[in-house]
C-alpha distance (Angstrom), angle and dihedral (degrees) to the residues before:
residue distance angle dihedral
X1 . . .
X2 3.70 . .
X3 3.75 85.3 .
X4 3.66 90.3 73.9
X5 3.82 90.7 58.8
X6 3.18 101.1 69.6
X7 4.16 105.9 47.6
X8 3.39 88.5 41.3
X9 4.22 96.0 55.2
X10 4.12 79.4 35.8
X11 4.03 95.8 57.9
X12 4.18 83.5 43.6
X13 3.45 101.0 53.1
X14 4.75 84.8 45.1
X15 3.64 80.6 59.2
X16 3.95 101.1 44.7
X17 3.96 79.4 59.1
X18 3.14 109.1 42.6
X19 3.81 93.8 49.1
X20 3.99 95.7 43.6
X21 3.99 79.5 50.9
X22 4.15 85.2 -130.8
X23 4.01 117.3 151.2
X24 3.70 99.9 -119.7
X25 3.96 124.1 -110.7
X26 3.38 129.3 -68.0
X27 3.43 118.2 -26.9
X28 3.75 99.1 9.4
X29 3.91 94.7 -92.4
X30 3.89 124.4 117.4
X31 3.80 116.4 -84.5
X32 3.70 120.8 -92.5
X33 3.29 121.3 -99.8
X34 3.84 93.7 -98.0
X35 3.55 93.1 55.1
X36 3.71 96.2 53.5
X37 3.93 94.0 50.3
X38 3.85 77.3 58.5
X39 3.23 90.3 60.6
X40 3.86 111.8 29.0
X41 3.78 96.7 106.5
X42 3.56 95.2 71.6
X43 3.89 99.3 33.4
X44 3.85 93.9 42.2
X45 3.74 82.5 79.5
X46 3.64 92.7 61.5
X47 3.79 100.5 53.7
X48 3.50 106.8 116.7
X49 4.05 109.7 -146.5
X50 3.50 118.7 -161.5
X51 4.45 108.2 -142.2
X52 3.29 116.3 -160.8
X53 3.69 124.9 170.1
X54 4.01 97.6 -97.5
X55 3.95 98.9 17.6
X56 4.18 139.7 42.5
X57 3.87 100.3 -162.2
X58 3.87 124.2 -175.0
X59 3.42 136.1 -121.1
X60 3.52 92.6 -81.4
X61 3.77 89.4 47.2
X62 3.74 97.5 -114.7
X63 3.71 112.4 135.0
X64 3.85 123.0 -100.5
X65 3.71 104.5 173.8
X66 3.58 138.4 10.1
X67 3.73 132.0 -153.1
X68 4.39 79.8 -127.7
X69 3.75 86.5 60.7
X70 4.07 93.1 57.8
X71 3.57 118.8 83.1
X72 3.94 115.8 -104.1
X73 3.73 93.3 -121.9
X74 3.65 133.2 10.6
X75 3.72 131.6 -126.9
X76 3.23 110.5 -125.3
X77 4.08 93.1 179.6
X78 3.95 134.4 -19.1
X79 3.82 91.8 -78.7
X80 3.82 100.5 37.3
X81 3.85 141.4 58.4
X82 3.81 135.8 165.8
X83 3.53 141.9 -168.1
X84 3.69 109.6 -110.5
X85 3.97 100.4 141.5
X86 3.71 122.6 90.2
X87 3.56 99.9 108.4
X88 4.05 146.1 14.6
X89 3.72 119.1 -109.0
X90 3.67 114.0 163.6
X91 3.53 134.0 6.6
X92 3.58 132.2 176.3
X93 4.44 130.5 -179.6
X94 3.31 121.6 -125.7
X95 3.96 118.9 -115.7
X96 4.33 88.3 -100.4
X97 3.88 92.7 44.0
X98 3.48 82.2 -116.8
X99 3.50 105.9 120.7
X100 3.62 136.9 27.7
X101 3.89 117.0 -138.6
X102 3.73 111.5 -147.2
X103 4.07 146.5 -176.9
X104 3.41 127.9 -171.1
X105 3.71 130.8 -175.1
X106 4.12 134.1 -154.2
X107 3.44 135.0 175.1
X108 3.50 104.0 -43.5
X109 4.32 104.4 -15.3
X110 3.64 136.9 74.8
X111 4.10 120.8 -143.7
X112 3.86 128.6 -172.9
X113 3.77 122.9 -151.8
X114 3.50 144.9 -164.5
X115 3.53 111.8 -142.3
X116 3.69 122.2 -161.1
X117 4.49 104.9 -133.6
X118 3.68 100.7 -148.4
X119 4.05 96.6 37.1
X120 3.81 105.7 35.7
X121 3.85 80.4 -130.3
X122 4.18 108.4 168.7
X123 4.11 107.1 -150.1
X124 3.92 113.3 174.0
X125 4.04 117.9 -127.7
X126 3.87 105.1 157.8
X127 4.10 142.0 31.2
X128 3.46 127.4 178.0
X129 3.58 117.3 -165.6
X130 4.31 117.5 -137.4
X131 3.83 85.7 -15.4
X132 3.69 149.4 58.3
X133 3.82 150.8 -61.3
X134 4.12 136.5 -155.1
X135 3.59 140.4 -176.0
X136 3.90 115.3 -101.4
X137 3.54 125.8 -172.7
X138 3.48 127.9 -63.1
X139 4.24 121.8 -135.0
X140 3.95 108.1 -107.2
X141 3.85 89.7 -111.6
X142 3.50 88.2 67.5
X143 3.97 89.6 -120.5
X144 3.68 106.6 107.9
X145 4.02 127.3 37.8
X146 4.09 120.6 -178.9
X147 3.77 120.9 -134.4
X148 3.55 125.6 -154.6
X149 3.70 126.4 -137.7
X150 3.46 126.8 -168.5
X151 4.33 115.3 -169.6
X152 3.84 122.8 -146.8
X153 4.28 79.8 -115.8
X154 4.27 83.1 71.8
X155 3.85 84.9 -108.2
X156 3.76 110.4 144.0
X157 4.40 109.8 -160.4
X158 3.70 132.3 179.3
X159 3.69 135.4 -131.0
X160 3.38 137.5 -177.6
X161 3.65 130.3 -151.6
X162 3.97 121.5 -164.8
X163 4.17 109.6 -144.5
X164 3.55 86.4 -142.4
X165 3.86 103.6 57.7
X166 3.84 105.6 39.6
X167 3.71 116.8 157.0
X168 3.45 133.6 -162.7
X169 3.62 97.2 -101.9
X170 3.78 131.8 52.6
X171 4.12 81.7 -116.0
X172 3.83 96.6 56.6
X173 4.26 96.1 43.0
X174 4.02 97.3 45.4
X175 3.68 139.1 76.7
X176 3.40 115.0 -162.4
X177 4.24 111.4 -132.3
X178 4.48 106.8 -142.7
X179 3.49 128.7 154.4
X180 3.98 115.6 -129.0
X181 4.07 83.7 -108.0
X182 4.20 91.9 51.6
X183 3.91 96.3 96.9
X184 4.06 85.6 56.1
X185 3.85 107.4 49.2
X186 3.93 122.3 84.2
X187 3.90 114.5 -110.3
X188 3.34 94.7 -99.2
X189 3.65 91.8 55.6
X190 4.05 93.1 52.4
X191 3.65 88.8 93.2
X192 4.24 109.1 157.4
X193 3.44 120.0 -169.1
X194 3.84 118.0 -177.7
X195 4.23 105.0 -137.0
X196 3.89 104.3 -175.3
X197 3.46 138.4 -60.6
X198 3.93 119.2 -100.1
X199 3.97 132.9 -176.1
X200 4.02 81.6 -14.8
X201 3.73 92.1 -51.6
X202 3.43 132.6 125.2
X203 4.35 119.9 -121.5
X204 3.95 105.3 -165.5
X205 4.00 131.5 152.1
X206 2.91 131.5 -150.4
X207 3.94 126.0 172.9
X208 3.59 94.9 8.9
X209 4.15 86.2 -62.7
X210 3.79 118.5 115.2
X211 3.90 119.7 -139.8
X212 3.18 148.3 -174.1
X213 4.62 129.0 -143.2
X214 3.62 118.9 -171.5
X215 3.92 97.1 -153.8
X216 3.75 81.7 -160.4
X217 3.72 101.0 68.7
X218 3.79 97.4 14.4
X219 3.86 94.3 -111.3
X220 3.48 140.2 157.6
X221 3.86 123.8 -163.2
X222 3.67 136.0 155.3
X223 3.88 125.2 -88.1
X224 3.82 126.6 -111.3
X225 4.04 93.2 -158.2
């Protein structure tokens, strides 16, 4: 699959330059394949990815994932798996082209994946029960991406999966993002919004309060912006 890598960081870098409206280097040929993994955080973003139901294509229209490559059901824990797979609905890239972010949806569930670029290799970070899932942002170093869960109660959680440490159950790859106060508000109240990320920290609010979670050591503290 490596042979995907590069078109697919070539076609993002072409559109980094044609929408910054710079000439491009040198001799007016693309960049080489070095000098776009210099510069893939920033023009990551601007890959456009076409979802369909069965297929997320690049740029360049050559497939990345399909819908055969995901799992039929997802395990949520050791004990427990659902189906949550018949179709694509979001996708995102992550900032080194890397690693695709997906969600998928089924009859009545919502599942978030990480999928590995070169290998088409399906890992499962996120489940949400009789509701739905979104991309959140991923951390510049490409590590950490946020998903966002939204429960048939009108709650709306976060949870953040770390590319490096991805289990084989939704249980083992996530880390659920809660404020000390979570555990006391009323559904409707558990509102998440994901802010930024900063020094490899995650900014999110939720209630009006800012906060802070150090996916490193799992905590939670208050924000001083």
């Amino acid at each position: 699959m490596t042979s995907l890598r590069l078109p697919l960081a070539l076609t993002i870098a072409a559109a980094a330059l044609v929408l910054s409206g710079c000439p491009s280097p040198g001799n007016g040929e693309l960049p080489t394949a070095i000098e776009a993994s210099d510069t893939a955080q920033s023009e990551a973003a601007l890959a456009p990815l076409d979802v369909g139901d069965e297929r997320i294509r690049a740029a360049d229209g050559s497939v990345l994932v399909g819908i055969a490559d995901v799992p039929d059901t997802i395990r949520v824990d050791q004990q427990t798996e659902f189906g949550a797979a018949d179709r694509f609905q979001e996708a995102s890239i992550s900032p080194d082209g890397d690693w695709l972010t997906v969600v998928t949806t089924g009859a009545a569930h919502s599942a978030g994946w990480l999928v590995r670029v070169e290998a088409r290799q399906s890992r499962p970070a996120a489940f949400q029960y009789g509701g739905n899932i979104a991309i959140g942002p991923w951390s510049d170093d490409a590590r950490r991406v946020v998903f966002v869960q939204e429960g048939p109660a009108g709650d709306r959680t976060l949870t953040v999966v770390d590319a490096e440490r991805l289990g084989e159950t939704v249980e083992a790859s996530s880390m659920p993002v809660r404020s000390p106060e979570h555990e006391e508000r009323a559904p409707e109240e558990r509102i998440y919004e994901a802010l930024a990320w900063r020094n490899g920290e995650l900014l999110f609010r939720v209630g009006g309060e800012r906060w802070v979670f150090d996916p490193d050591s799992g905590e939670v503290r208050p924000s001083k912006q």
